[in-house]
C-alpha positions, 0 to 999 in steps of 0.5 A: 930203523935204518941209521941213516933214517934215526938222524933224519927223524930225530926232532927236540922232543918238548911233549911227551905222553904222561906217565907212559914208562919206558921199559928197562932193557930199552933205558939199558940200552940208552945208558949202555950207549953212552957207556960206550960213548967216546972220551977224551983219553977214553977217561969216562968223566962222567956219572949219569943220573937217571931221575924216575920219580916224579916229584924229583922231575918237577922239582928239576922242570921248575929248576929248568926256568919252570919248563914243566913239560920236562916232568912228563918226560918218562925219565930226565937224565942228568949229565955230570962231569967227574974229572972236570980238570982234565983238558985235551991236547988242545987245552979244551975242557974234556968234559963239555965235549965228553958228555955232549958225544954220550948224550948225542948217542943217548938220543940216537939210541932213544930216537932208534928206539920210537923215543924222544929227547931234548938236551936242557942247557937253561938251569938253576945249577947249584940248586940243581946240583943240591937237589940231585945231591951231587958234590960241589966239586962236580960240574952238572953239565945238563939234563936229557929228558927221554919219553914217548914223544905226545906230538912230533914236531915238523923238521926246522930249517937247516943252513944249505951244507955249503953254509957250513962246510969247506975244504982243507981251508977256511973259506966264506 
């Protein structure tokens, strides 16, 4: 697909097609992308945690406000701060941005690829967190479900990009 054409198609993908696994060297190349994501200080602060087994993608769906369609989801990847103390120049936590710039390319990456995504923000975190075994002292950032989407939604409606973009000042 043409770069220009993954942004234009990518859609938040809620129904995936049950039980279709996504073939290793395409989960590769979605990992390998966030591997190659931007961070701050180019410090990696991250660990992914890529769930397959289907009992682990229900106990996480009831853990995600009972949202079960995140089960059918081919895999759910799950996105870990590991240097959650560091902040930016700006003194913004690192961390939030880190992974949300590896997950945008894990979607891409996936969308390019004829899969769907949808980033899960809404979780139990400590319980998911003692779920997937992940230590205390490392923040779970969120989840990314990835499979072959079962419907593709109609694009939403987005502000006009005068809305949402000024020149060298802020403006209204």
């Amino acid at each position: 697909m043409e770069f220009y054409d993954v942004i234009l198609k990518r859609r938040s993908i809620r129904a995936y097609k049950k039980e279709m696994k996504i073939p290793d060297e395409i989960l590769n190349r979605i990992l390998e992308s966030a591997r190659l994501a931007p961070s701050a200080n180019n410090l990696q602060p991250w660990k992914f945690i890529v769930i397959k087994d289907a009992e682990i993608k229900k106990e996480v769906a009831k853990l995600c406000k009972g949202r079960m369609w995140i089960a059918d989801a081919g895999v759910v990847i799950a996105g870990v701060a590991t240097q959650p103390d560091y902040r930016m120049g700006s003194g913004q936590e690192a961390f939030r941005i880190d992974i949300a710039t590896a997950f945008a390319q894990m979607t891409l990456t996936a969308n390019n690829e004829s899969l769907g995504c949808c980033w899960i923000g809404s979780f139990s975190a400590d319980e998911c967190k003692k779920l997937l075994g992940i230590p205390q002292q490392f923040p779970l950032v969120g989840f990314l479900t990835v499979g072959y989407p079962d419907e593709i939604p109609s694009p939403k409606e987005r502000k006009r990009i005068e809305e949402i973009v000024c020149y060298d000042k802020w403006s209204e």
